[in-house]
N, C-alpha and C positions, 0 to 999 in steps of 0.2 A: 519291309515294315508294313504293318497291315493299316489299311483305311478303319480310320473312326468311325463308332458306328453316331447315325444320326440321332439325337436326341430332341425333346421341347424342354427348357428349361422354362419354369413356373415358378416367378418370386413371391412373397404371400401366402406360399400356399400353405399354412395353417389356419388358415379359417376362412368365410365369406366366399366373395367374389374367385377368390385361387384356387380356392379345393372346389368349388365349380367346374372352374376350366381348367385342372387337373383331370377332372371326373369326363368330361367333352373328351380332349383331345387324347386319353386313354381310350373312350369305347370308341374312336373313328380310327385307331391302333396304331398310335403314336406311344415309342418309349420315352419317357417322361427322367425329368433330374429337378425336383422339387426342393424350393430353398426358402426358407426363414432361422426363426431364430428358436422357436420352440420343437426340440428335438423330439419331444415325447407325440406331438401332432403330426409332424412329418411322417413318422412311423407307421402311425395310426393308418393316416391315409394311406401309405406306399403299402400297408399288407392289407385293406380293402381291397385296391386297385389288382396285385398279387392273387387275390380270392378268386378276380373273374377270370383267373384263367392269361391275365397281360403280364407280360413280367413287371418283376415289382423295379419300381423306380429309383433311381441314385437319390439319396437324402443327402443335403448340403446345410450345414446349419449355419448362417452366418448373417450376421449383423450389417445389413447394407448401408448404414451410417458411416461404416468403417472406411478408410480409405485404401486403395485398391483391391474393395472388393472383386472386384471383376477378374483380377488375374489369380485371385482366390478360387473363386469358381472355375475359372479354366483348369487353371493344375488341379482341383477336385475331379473336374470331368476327365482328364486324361490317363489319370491314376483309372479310371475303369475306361481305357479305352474309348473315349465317345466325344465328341462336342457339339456344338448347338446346331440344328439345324431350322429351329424356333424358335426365337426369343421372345418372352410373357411378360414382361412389366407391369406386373400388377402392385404391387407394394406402396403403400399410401398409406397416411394418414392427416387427418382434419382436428383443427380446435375452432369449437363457437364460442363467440366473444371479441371483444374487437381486440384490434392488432396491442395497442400498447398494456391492453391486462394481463395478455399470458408473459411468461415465464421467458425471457428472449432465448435462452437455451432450447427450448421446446419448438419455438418459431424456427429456429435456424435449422432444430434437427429435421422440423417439414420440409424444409426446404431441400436438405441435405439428402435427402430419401426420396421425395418426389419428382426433383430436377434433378441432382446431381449423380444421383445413381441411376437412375432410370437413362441419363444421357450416356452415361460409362457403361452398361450394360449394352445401350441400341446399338451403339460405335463398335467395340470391343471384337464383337463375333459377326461382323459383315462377312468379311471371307470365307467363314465356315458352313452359313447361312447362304451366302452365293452357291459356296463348292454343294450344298444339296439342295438347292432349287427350294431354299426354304423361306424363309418371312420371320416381320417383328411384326408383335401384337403391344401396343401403347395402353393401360388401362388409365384414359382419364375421366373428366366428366362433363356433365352439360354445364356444369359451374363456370368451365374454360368458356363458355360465350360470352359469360357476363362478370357486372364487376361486382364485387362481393364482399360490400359494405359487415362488420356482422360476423365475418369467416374471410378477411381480406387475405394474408398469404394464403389460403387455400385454394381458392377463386382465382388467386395469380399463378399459384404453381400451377393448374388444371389449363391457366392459359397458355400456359409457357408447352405443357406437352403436348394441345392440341397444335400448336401453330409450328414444334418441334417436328411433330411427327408428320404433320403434312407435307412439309418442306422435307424431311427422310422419304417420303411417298413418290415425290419429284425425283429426287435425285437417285435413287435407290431401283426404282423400276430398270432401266436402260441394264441395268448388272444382275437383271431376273430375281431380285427379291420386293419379295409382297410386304408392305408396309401400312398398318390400318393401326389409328386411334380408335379405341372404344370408348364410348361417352354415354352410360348410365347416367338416370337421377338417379334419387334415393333409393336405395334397398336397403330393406332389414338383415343387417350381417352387426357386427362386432363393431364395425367402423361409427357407426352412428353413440357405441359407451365410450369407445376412446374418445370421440371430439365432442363427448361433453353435451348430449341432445339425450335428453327424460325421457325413460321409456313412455311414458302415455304420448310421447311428440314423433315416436319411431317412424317410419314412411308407411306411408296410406292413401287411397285415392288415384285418382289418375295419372301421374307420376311415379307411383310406385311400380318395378317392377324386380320379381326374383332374380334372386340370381343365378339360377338356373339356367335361365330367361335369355338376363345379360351371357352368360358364358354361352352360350348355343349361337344366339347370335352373333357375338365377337368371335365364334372360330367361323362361323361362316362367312362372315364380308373377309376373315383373314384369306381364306381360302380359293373366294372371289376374285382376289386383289381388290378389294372395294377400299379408296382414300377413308372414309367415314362410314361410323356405325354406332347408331342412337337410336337406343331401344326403347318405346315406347312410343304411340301416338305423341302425345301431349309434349314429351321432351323434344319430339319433333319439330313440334310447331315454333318450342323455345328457341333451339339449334337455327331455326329458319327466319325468325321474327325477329329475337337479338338483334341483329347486324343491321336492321331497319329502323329501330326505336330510337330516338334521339339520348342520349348517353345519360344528360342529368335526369331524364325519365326514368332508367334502366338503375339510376341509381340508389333514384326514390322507393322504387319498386322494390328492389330487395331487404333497402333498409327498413323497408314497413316490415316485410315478412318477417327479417329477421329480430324484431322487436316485439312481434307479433308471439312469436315461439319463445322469448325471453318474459313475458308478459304470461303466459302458459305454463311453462317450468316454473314458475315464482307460486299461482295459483296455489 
């Protein structure tokens, strides 16, 4: 029986952040198995990537809401010979507005895609990931420091995968794989129309960074084995300052902001 060949699998990757670090971990010449739910994007990207000359990547179409997705993915990847020897967690989405306005089905589906698949994915392919001396990439955010009055289960799920993945960093090392959260601010991708932020409010300023940006940097601390990576000055200081500022300060704080941007979009 022949050995699997290694793969990066990349969730999201139809737009933003994922087709970023699809587009990374392609030109450092990684074969890629890229997953979401829009077939016609996946394509798009896998015969780009195809163009420079890399092989083109497995497309996986599938709804990681679903339950067990993960052993979806797996028998997808085996059917061409390959399993993970990277795993991408990129997959996320955000609603602005407080907890009890949205839609509880919408809330739960945040949940359900930012914690609950993101956990079944990290878990899932450790072995395969060991057997190639490979690593998880966690896509969360600077959100995960703080609490997030305004965008509250978003700010909670971003905390649950930073402080998931850390503890994956811990225990995951000693078995030779690399384990790193990536914790962007704001970037201008898609992610900011889905949860409901005006474009004249899009990210700007000293917080803002590409995601180009973001993905170069999250494959390098992957690469590194670096526990954390947060890209930009300014979210740095956030990242670093957080854990010092007295909580109901931290909470005032954001609840201004985010009032601030509601006060904006009305405008």
């Amino acid at each position: 029986m022949s050995t699997p060949r290694p793969v990066t699998v990349v969730t999201g990757a139809s737009a933003g952040i994922g087709v970023a670090l699809a587009r990374v971990f392609a030109r450092h010449g990684h074969a890629l198995a890229l997953v979401a739910r829009r077939e016609d994007r996946l394509n798009a990207l896998a015969d780009e990537i195809a163009a420079t000359g890399a092989s083109r990547p497995i497309v996986i179409v599938a709804d990681l809401c679903e339950r067990g997705v993960a052993a979806r993915i797996g028998e997808a990847l085996r059917a061409q010979g390959a399993e993970p020897q990277y795993m991408v967690n990129n997959a996320g989405f955000g609603l602005v507005g407080s907890a009890q306005s949205h839609d509880r089905a919408d809330a739960l589906a945040m949940i359900d895609l930012n914690v609950r698949a993101l956990t079944e994915l990290s878990l899932s392919f450790v072995d395969s990931m060991k057997r190639h001396r490979g690593g998880l990439l966690n896509v969360g955010s600077v959100a995960g420091f703080l609490p997030g009055p305004g965008m509250a289960v978003y700010y909670a799920s971003k905390a649950y995968v930073l402080s998931f993945t850390e503890a994956l960093h811990s225990e995951l090392r000693a078995r030779g794989v690399r384990v790193t959260v990536l914790c962007p601010g704001p970037v201008a991708t898609e992610f900011a129309t889905r949860a409901g932020v005006a474009r004249k409010r899009r990210p700007a300023g000293a917080f803002s960074t590409s995601a180009e940006q973001v993905a170069e940097q999250g494959y390098r601390g992957l690469m590194r084995g670096r526990r954390l990576v947060v890209p930009g000055l300014a979210n740095k200081v956030v990242a670093f300052v957080a854990p010092l500022v007295p909580r109901r300060l931290l909470l005032t704080m954001v609840d201004h902001r985010q009032a601030r941007r509601r006060e904006a979009d009305d405008a």
